[in-house]
C-alpha positions in Angstrom: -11.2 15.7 2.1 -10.3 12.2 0.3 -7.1 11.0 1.4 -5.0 7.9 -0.2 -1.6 6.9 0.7 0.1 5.0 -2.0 3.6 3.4 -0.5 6.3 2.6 -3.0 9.4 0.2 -2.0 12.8 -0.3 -3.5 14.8 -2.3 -1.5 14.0 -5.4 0.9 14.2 -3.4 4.2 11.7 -1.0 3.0 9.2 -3.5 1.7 9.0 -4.4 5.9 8.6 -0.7 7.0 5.8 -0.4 4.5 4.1 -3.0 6.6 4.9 -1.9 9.6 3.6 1.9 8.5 0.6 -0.2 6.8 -0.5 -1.7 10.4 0.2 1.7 12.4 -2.1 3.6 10.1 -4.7 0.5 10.3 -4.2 1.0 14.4 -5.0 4.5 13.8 -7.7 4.0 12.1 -9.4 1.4 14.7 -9.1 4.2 16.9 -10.3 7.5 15.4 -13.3 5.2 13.2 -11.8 6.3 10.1 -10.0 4.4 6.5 -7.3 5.9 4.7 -6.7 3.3 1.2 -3.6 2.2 0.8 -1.9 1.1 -2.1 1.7 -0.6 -2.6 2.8 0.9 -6.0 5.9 -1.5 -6.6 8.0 -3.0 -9.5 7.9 -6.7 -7.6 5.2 -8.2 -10.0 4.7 -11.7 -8.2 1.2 -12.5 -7.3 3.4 -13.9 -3.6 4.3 -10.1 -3.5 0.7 -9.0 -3.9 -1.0 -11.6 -1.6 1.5 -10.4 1.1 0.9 -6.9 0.6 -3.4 -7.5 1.4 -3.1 -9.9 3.8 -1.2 -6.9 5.6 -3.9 -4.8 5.6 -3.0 -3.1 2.3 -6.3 -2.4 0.1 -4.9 -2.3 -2.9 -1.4 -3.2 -5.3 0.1 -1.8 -8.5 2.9 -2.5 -10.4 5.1 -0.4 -12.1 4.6 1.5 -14.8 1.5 2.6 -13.8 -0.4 5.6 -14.7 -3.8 7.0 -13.6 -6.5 7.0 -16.0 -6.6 10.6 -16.3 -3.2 11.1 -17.0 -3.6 8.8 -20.3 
């Protein structure tokens, strides 16, 4: 079975806990050998935001409004 986890934030103290989630799943995974993507889905649009957001260990990030292609 695939699994994603896409993290949204809305306020400042959640953007941290989404790190914080980010590296304990990436801990996880160093111990059971396995990936799980994960994708900040957020309205901050500032390329600062994004490059935070990977150099945490996120794969991958989306702004807001964002729909998947085979919704569309």
């Amino acid at each position: 079975m695939a699994t994603m986890c896409f993290m949204h934030d809305q306020l400042e103290s959640i953007w941290r806990a989404l790190f914080y989630r980010t590296k304990a799943i990436r801990k996880l995974e160093m111990e059971r050998g396995s990936h799980i993507p994960i994708v900040a889905l957020t309205a901050r649009a500032m390329s600062s935001d994004e490059a935070k957001c990977l150099e945490e260990g996120m794969d991958a990030y989306l702004t807001k409004p964002w729909c998947p292609p085979s919704f569309r």
